[in-house]
C-alpha positions as CSV (number, residue, x, y, z in Angstrom):
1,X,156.6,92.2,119.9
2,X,157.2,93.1,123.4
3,X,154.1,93.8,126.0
4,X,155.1,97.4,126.0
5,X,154.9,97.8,122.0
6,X,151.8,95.6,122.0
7,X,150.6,98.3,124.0
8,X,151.7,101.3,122.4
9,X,150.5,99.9,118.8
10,X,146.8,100.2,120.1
11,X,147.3,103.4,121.9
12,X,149.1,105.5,119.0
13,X,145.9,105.6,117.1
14,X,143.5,106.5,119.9
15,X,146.0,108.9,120.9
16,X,145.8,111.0,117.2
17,X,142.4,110.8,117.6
18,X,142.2,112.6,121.0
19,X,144.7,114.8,119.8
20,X,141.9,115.8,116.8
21,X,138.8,115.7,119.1
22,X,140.8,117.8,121.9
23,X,141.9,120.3,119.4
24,X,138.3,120.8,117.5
25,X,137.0,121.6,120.7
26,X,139.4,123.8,122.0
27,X,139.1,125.6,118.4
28,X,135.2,125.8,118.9
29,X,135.9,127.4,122.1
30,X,138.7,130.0,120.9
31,X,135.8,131.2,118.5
32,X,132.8,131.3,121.0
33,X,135.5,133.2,123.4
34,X,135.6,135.6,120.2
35,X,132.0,136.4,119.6
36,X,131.6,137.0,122.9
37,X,134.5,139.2,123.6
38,X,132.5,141.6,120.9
39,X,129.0,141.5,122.6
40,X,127.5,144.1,125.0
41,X,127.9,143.2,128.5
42,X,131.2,141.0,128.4
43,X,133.4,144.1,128.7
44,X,135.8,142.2,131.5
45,X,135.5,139.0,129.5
46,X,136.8,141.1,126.5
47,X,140.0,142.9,128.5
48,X,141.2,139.5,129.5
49,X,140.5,137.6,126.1
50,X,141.7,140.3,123.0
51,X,145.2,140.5,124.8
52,X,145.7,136.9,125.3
53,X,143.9,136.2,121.4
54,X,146.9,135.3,119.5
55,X,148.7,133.3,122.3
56,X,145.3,131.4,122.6
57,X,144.6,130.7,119.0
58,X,148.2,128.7,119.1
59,X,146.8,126.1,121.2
60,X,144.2,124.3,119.2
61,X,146.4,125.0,116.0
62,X,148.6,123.1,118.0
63,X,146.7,120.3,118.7
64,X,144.7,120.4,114.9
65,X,148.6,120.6,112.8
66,X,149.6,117.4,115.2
67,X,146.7,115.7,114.5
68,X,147.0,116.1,110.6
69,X,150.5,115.4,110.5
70,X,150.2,112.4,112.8
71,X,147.1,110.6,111.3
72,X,148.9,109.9,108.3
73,X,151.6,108.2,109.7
74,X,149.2,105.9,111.8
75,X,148.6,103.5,108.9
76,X,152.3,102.9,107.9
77,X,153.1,102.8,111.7
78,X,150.7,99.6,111.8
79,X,151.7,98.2,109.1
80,X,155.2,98.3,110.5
81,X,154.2,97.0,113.5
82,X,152.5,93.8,111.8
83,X,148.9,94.9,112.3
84,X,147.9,94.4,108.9
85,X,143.8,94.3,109.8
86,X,143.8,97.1,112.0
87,X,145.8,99.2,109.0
88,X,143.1,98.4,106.7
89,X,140.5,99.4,108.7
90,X,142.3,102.5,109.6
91,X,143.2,103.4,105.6
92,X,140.0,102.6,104.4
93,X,138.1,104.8,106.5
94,X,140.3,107.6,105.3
95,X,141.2,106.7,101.5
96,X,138.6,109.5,100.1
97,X,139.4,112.7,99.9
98,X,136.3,115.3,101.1
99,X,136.5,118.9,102.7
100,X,138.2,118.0,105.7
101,X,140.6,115.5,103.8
102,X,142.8,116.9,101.3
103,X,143.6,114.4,98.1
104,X,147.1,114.3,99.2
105,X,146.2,112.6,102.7
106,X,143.7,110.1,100.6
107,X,145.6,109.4,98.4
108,X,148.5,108.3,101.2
109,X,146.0,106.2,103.0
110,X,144.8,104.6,99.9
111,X,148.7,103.3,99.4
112,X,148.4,101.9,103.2
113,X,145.1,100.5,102.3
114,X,146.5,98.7,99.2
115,X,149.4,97.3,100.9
116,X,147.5,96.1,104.0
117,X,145.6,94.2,101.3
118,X,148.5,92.8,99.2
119,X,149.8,91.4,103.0
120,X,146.8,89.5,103.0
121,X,147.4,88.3,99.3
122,X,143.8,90.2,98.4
123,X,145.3,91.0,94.8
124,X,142.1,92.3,93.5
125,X,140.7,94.4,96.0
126,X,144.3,95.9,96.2
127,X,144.2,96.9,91.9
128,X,140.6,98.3,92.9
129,X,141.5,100.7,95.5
130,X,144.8,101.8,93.7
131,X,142.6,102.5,91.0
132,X,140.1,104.4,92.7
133,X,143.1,106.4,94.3
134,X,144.5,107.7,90.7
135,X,141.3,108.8,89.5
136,X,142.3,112.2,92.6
137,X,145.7,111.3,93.2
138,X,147.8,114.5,92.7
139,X,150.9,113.7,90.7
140,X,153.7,112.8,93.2
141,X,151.2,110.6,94.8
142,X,149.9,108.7,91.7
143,X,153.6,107.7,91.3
144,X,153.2,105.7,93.9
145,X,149.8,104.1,93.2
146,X,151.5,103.0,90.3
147,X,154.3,101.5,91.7
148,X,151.8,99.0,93.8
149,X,149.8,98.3,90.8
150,X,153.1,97.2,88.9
151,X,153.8,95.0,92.2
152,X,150.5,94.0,92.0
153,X,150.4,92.4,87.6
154,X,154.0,91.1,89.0
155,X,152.6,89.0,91.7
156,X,149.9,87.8,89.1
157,X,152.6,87.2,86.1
158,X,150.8,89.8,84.1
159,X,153.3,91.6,82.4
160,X,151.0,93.5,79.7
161,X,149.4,94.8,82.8
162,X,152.6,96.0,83.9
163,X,153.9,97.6,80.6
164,X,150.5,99.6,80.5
165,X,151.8,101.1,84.3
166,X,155.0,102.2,82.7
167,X,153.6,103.6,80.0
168,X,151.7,106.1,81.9
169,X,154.2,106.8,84.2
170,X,156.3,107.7,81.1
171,X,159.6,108.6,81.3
172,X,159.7,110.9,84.5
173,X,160.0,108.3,87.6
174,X,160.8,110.7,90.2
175,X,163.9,110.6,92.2
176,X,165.1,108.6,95.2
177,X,163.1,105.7,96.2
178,X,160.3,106.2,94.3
179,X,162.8,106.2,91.3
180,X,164.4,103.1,92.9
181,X,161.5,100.9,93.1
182,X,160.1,101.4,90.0
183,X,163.1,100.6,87.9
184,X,163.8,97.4,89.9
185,X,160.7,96.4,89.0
186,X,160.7,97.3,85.8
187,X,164.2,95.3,85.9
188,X,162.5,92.4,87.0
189,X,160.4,92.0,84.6
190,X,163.1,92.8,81.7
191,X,164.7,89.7,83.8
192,X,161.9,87.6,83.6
193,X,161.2,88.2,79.5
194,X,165.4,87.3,79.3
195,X,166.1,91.0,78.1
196,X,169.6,91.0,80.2
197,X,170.4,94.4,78.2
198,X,167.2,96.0,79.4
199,X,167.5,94.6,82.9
200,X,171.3,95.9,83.2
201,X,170.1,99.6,82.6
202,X,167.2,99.7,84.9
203,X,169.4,97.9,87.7
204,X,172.1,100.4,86.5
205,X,170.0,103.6,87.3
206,X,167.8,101.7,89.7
207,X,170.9,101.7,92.3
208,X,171.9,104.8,91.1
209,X,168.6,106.6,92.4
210,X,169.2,104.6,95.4
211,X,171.5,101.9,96.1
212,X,170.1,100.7,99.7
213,X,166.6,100.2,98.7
214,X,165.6,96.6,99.6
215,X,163.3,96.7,96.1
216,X,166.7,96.7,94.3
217,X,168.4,94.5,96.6
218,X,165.4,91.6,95.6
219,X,165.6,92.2,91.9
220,X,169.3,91.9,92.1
221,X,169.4,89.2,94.0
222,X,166.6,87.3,91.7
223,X,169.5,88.0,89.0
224,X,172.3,86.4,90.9
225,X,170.0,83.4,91.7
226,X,169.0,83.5,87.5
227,X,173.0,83.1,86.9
228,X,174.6,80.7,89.3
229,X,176.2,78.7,87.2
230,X,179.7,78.7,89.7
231,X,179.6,77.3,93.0
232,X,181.0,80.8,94.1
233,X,178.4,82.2,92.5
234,X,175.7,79.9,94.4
235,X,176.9,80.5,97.6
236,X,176.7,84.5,97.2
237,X,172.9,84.0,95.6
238,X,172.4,82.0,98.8
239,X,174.1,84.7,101.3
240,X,171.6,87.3,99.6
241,X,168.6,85.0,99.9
242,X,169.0,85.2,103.2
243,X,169.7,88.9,103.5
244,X,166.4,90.0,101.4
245,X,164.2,87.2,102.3
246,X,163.3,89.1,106.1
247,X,163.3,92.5,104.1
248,X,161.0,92.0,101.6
249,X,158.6,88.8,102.6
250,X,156.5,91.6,104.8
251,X,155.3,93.6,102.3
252,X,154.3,90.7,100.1
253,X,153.7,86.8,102.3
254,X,154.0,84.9,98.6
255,X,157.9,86.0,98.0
256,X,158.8,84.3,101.3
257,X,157.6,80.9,99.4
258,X,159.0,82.2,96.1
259,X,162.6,83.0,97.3
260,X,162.4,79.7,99.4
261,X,162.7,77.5,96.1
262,X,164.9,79.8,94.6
263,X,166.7,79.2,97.6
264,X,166.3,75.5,97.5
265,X,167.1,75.4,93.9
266,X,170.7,76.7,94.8
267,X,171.0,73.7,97.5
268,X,170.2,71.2,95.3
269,X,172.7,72.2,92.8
270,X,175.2,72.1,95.6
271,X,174.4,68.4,96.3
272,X,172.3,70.0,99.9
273,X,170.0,67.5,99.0
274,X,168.0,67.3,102.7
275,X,168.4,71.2,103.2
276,X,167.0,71.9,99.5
277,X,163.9,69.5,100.6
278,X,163.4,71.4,103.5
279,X,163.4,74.7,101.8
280,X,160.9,73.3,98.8
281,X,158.7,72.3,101.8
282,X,159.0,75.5,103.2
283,X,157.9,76.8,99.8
284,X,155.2,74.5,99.9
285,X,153.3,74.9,103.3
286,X,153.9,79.3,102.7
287,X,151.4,81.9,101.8
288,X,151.4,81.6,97.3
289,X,150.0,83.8,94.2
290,X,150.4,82.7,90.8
291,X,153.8,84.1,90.6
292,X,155.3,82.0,93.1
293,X,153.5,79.2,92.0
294,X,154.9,79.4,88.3
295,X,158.2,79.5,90.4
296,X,157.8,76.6,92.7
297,X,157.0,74.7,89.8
298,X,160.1,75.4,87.5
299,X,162.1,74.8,90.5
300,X,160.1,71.2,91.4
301,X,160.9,70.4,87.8
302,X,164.6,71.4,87.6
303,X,165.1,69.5,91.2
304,X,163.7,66.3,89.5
305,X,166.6,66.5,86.5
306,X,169.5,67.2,89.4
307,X,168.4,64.0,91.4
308,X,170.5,60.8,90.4
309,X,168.6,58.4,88.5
């Protein structure tokens, strides 16, 4: 990150903030300028202020509709930018709704308060907030919460956990990315429990909701890895490796490390024997959950059977 950005990542939030400070006082004012327009003895103050009124009421609105539109983009704009601490604190000061919060808004910086703590592998925490964040969540948004809770029981290989997220989801996943994400990971873990017809539909309509997302383009790519049997088909596991592995290791550290054994599971079985120990190190010395541990471990194992006695 450049000097500049460094910069602009710790004046963005400040700046909302002004933007709602400047604008509550403006408003204050527009309303004292009111009352006194109708009092005895402001008769001037009055001819200048009720034919100006509506032209001055736009200008804390103004300032008020920026500042509720923009503070809910501040979290996701740190977390895009890396700052994964100052997101949390940001989220978490936000993540309830009250009368000057609607349970839209919380419910958005509860997602960004969950995610800043997956990033720091805090698992728990993250299922605690999600959970506090359905109990007001309107609909659209609870979608959502879901979505990180199923991310969540994946990271932690519990898959009963997971089925009890679909099933109160049901059978409406909403459209477009929401849509997306949820059926790649509901493909993943048909993948993982070796149901290749259940993992073929979701994929199917998973891609079909939206064939760009980067959740699809993992769970696909964890099936190309699952089914390299070709050295063709090794090499284009490894080409996607690389493509997903910058996409997707931000959002969750412990994939970085689970996609590097996958990755050096693929060199080994092309005789890369020095590049595929490099890569299991890299798996190694990376951020982990239990997920990727199960993971670097099958791959440790099926490394020891390639090696020449």
């Amino acid at each position: 990150m450049s000097e500049g950005e460094r910069v602009w990542t710790r004046l963005y939030p400040a700046m909302v903030s002004v933007l709602g400070g400047v604008g509550l006082g403006l408003a204050v004012t527009y309303l004292v300028g009111a009352w006194l327009s109708a009092q005895p003895g402001w008769e001037l103050w009055a001819e200048f202020f009720r034919p100006k009124a509506m032209g001055l009421m736009l200008v804390p609105y103004v300032f008020l509709l920026a500042h509720l539109l923009l503070r809910v983009h501040v979290g996701h704009f740190l977390l895009g930018r890396g700052e994964v601490e100052a997101a949390e604190r940001y989220a978490s000061r936000r993540g309830r709704p009250s009368m000057l919060r609607s349970r839209r808004e919380a419910a958005n910086q509860r997602a960004v308060w969950a995610r800043a703590l997956v990033r720091q592998g805090r698992y728990s925490q993250a299922r605690e907030v999600l959970l506090g964040g359905i109990r007001f969540a309107p609909s659209y948004y609870e979608a959502e919460l879901r979505r990180w809770l199923i991310e969540v029981a994946l990271r932690q290989g519990d898959h009963e956990a997971v089925l009890e997220q679909f099933g109160q989801l049901g059978e409406d996943l909403g459209k477009g990315h929401r849509q997306a994400a949820l059926r790649a990971c509901r493909a993943e873990l048909a993948l993982r429990q070796g149901d290749m017809k259940g993992y073929e539909e979701e994929m199917t309509r998973s891609l079909w909701a939206d064939p760009g997302h980067p959740r699809a383009g993992l769970t696909r790519t964890l099936a190309m890895v699952e089914f390299a049997g070709k050295a063709a088909e090794r090499s284009d596991a490894l080409a996607m490796l690389v493509l997903v592995e910058g996409r997707v290791g931000d959002e969750i550290p412990a994939r970085r490390s689970e996609l590097a054994a996958l990755r050096a599971w693929l060199l080994a079985a092309e005789g890369r024997e020095e590049e595929a120990r490099q890569a299991l190190e890299e798996s190694l010395s990376g951020p982990q959950d239990s997920w990727s541990k199960q993971v670097i471990e099958s791959v440790r194992a099926e490394i020891a059977t390639l090696e020449p006695a």
